[in-house]
C-alpha angles and dihedrals in degrees: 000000000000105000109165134008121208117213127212128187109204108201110155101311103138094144095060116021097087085063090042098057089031089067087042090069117096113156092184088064091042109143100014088075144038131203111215120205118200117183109218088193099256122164109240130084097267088116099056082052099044085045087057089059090045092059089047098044100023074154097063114020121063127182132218117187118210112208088228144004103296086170121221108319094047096048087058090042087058095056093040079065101049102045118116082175118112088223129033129185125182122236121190118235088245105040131073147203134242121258118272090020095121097052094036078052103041088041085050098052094047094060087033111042093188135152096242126030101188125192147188124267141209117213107204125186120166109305099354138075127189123201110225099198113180089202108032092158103049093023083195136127104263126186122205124202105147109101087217081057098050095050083058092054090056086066097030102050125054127263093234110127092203100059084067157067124222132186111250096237098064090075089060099132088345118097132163112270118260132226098028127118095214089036087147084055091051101044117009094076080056096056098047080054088068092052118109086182139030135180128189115210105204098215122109099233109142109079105206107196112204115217117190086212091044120110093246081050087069119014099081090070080047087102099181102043083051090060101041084054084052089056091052084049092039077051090058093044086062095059100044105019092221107170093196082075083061088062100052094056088045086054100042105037092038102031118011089045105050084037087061098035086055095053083058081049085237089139093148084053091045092056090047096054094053095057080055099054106038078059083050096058091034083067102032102045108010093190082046090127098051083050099149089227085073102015094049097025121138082213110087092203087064098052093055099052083058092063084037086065091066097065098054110093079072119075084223095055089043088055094044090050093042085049104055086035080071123019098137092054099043080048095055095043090050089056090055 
């Protein structure tokens, strides 16, 4: 029986994909998962190597070709389509899993049926790894099935597709949106929502590779492309009035952002940027700064950055609050 289907989007990664498809092979797992292959029409030579692989596993690996380049969000849209599987989860092209992740997900979602399976990630870059745990602190399988449970998820665990596993059904009449750079920011938050269960599988499995000349490189200091995902996110606010989706916005536009925009020593920028955004939430979400995931948080930290918001429409306020959002980083940039 097809239990799950693995989609992965091919856009000029000749480099990476053999690695990729080679950790996509499990023969124990043969005949319970699909990988999918969609060509996204790049101009490299990925698809002479991918079609090496399908003459080897016809059995596995399956190709879709697009008639022209659709970009990301298309390309998984495509094999969300396509799936005949009853679960589907999302690989990039450069990236790879851990040995033995196909069989620990497929034997996990046999004893747990639930809407959303999550996992553990390495970020590598050159010479270094760094461990992204969702549960540093009880490092122990957990299942959600409170709705109240669910809604915190959506602000506990990352956006990243590709650190999950979805049943198929929750993308009925609802794909990913196409032609956005954050589309995970955008969407993936949407889709948990629609989750009744949830089970966190505490093994680090999705290796995430960072290239300094990749599109998630660069796009966070894309600073329009990031607003206009946080309108497609602000459009799916207004139909469930999750507030977890606030506090997304709050963490990406006044945290995340400036982060990203300092490790480029654009601190001027950074500041900038936070005028903008607290006048982008001003008009998005106008109790944005009473949001429960700060005001009612167990995390101290959290409850005095919400008193922290209030000081942000002065400069004063804006450098006090960039300045205790990243203390360890302006620290160690400081020692160099």
């Amino acid at each position: 029986m097809l239990i799950l289907s693995i989609i992965v989007p091919i856009y000029n990664v000749e480099q990476y994909i053999e690695e990729c498809l080679s950790s996509l092979i499990e023969k124990t797992a043969f005949g319970q998962y699909d990988v999918i292959l969609v060509d996204d029409c790049g101009n490299d030579d990925s698809i002479s190597k991918v079609n090496a692989y399908i003459d080897m596993y016809p059995n596995i690996f399956k190709m879709i070709h697009h008639d022209k380049n659709r970009g990301l969000s298309a390309a998984r849209n495509t094999g969300i389509e396509y799936s005949k599987a009853r679960y589907v989860t999302f690989v990039d092209s450069d990236d790879w899993l851990k040995e033995g992740s196909i069989g620990l997900c497929l034997k996990t979602l046999n004893k747990e049926p639930v809407d959303l399976l999550f996992f553990d990630h390495n970020k590598f870059w050159p010479g270094r790894v760094e461990p992204k745990v969702f549960n540093s602190g009880n490092n122990a399988a957990q299942k959600l099935s409170d709705s109240n449970e669910i809604t915190k998820l959506i602000t506990q665990v990352n956006v990243h597709a590709c650190t999950k596993v979805f049943r198929r059904e929750l993308f009925d009449n609802h794909l990913f949106p196409e032609n956005l750079v954050f589309e995970d920011v955008a969407f993936i938050p949407s889709v948990i929502n629609k989750c009744s269960t949830a089970y966190y599988l505490p093994h680090v499995l999705y290796q995430y590779r960072q290239r300094e000349n990749s599109l998630s490189s660069e796009a966070i200091t894309d600073t329009a492309k990031l607003y206009v995902a946080h309108e497609e996110l602000y459009c799916h606010y207004t139909k469930s009035k999750n507030s977890a989706y606030i506090f997304i916005s709050i963490r990406d536009l006044l945290i995340y952002l400036p982060r990203a925009l300092i490790s480029k020593n654009n601190n001027e920028k950074a500041l900038e940027y936070m005028e903008k955004s607290t006048l982008w939430l001003d008009k998005h979400y106008p109790d944005w700064k009473s949001n429960k995931f700060f005001s009612r948080s167990t995390d101290w930290k959290r409850r005095v950055l919400k008193w922290l918001f209030y000081g942000l429409k002065y400069r004063s306020g804006r450098v006090i609050f960039l300045y205790l959002t990243n203390y360890d980083r302006i620290k160690e940039k400081l020692k160099n």
